[in-house]
N, C-alpha and C positions, 0 to 999 in steps of 0.2 A: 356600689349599692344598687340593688334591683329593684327595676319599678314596683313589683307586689312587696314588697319592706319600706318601701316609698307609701304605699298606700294602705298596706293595711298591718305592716309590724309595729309601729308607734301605737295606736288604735287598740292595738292587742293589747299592748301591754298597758296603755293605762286602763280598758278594762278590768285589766287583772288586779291592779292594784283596790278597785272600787269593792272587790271580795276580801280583803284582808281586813282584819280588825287592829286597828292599831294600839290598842292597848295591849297585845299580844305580842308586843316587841321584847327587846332586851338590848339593845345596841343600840345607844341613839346617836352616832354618827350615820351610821346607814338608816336610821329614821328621816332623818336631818337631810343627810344629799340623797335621797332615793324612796321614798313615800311620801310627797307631798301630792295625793290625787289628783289638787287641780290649784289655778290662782285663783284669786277672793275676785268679784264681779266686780265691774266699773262702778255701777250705783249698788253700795252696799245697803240690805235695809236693817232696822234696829235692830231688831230680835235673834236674826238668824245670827251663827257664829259661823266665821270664816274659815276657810280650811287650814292657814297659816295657823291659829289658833287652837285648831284641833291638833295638830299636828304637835305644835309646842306642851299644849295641857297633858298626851300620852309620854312625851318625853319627858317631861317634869314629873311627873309618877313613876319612874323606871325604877328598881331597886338595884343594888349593884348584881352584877353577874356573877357568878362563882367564879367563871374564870380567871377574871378580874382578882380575886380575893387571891389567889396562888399567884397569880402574876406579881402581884404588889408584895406579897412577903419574900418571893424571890429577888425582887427590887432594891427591898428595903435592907435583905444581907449583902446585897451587894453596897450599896448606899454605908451600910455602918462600916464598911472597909477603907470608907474614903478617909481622908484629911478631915472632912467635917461634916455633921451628919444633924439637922436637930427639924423641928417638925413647929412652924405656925400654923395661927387659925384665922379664917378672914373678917375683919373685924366687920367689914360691907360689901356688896354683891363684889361680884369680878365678872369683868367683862375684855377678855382677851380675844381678839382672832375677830373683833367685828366685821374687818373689813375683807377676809378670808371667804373666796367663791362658795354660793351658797345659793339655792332656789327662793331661801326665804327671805333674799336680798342684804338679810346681816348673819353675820357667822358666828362661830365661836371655837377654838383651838383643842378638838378633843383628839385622845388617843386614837391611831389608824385602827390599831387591830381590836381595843377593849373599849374604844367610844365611851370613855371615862375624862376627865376634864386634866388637861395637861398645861405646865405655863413652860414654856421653850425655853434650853437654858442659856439663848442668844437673847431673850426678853429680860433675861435676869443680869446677862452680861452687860445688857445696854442701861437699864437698871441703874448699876454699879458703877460704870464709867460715868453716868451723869452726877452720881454721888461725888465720887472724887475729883471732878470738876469744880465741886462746890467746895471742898475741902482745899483744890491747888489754889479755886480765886481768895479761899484764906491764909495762906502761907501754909498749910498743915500737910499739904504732898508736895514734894515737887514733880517738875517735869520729866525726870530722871525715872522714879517710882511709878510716876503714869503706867511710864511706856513700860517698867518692867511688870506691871501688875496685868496690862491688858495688850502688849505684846505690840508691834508699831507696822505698818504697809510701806511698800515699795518695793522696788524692784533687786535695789541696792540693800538694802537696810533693814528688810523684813525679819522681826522676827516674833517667835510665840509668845505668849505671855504666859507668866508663870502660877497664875492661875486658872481653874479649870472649872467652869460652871454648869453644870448638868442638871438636865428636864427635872422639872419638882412636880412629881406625882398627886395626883389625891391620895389620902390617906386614906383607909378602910377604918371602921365604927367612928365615922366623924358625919355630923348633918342626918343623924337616923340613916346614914349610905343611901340617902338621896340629896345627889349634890345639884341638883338644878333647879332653877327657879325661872317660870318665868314675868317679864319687865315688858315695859314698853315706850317708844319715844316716838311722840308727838308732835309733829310738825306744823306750826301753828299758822304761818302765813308760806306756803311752797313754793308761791308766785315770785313773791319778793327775794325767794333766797336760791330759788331757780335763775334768775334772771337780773334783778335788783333794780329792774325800771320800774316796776309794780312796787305802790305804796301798801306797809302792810298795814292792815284794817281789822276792826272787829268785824267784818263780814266776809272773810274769809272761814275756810270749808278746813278745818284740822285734821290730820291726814296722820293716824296712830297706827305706829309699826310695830308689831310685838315682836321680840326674840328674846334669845335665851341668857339665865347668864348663870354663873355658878354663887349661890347661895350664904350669905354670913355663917360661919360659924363651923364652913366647911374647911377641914385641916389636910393642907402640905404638907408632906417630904420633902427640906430641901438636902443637894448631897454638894459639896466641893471640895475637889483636891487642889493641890498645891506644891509645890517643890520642898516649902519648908513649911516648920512649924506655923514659924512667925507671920509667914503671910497669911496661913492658913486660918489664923486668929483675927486678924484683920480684915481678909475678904469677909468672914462671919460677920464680924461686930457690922462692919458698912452696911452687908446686905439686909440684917436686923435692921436698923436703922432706915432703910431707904423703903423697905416695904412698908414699914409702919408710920414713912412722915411722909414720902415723895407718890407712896402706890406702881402697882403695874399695870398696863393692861390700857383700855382704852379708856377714856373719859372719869380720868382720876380728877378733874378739875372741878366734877361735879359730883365726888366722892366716893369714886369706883375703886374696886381696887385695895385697898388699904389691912395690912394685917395687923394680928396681937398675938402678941405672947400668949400659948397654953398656959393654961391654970389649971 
């Protein structure tokens, strides 16, 4: 790298950034890792609003993309060829991909190329095998079905499992096609949960992070194949089940996460 890209390429380009209007986006994954003009100031004052904030309030008003809107129906015929095909809605925010590299210090899991909200069909896999954990610790799997539904590691022994979990899409005309919202979580003693020698106090300084998440009421595509029928009824009914009592995503504990049946 050359010293003038050392000193004056970075410079340029956040310039350039201070010209763009950001409500003139369409893609809020590339909003998200690549237009945040600056970080919010050490001593924040009342009034003024932060640029994380501006940042998140343009991407919460984004409408879908058209291209997005072809892409998802080409998805979705693919998806109805699978083994199983059916579509929930989120009954409370979702917040997946928090801890996913991000300038605004929390993430969120969107499509690379249409930066639309995706849940990973390894988040749904892992989902499901904690489900039927809960089912082996009641006699209603065994050990045997485990391994054949989610497939076993080693070196010796490996092998697939005979079910196939794939990415569950946003849906199109779900959430008025603005699936974002943004949330915020506030840190109420830092010191204390930085370090834990600081006792925490009412005179501690609360340290509110805003990021994004995807919205109630916003509806999935989910798609899973199967070797047979029977499993293929089965990985369904679980997965119904598990989003709508266990959640996905991060911080289902405090009620993130959770879906419902369309109506």
């Amino acid at each position: 790298m050359s010293n003038e890209w050392r000193t004056q390429g970075v410079p340029t380009i956040r310039a350039s950034l201070d010209r763009l209007e950001l409500n003139q986006g369409e893609h809020a994954r590339l909003l998200l890792q690549r237009y945040l003009q600056r970080h919010k100031p050490l001593q924040r004052e009342n009034q003024a609003s932060m640029p994380e904030e501006d940042l998140l309030d343009a991407v919460q008003h984004l409408r879908l993309p058209d291209a997005y809107q072809v892409a998802f129906q080409r998805w979705q015929e693919f998806a109805r060829k699978r083994a199983c095909c059916f579509t929930m809605a989120l009954a409370t925010p979702l917040a997946i991909g928090l801890g996913n590299a991000s300038p605004l210090e929390v993430g969120l899991t969107l499509h690379h190329t249409y930066g639309m909200p995706l849940i990973p069909g390894s988040a749904l896999k892992g989902l499901c095998r904690r489900g039927a954990h809960w089912l082996s610790k009641e006699g209603k799997l065994s050990q045997q079905e485990l391994e054949m539904m989610f497939g076993t590691g080693g070196k010796q022994t490996s092998a697939a499992g005979c079910v196939v979990f794939y990415d569950a899409w946003y849906a199109t005309n779900s959430a008025n096609d603005k699936p974002f919202h943004r949330d915020v979580i506030t840190v109420h003693h830092p010191a204390y949960y930085a370090s834990g020698q600081q006792a925490p106090t009412d005179f501690d300084d609360p340290n509110p992070v805003p990021f994004l998440v995807v919205k109630p009421k916003a509806q999935f595509l989910f798609a899973i194949d199967a070797t047979t029928e029977q499993w293929a009824k089965f990985a369904e009914q679980l997965l119904r089940w598990c989003l709508q009592h266990l959640g996905v995503g991060a911080k289902t504990n405090a009620g993130y996460g959770y879906f419902a049946e369309v109506r």
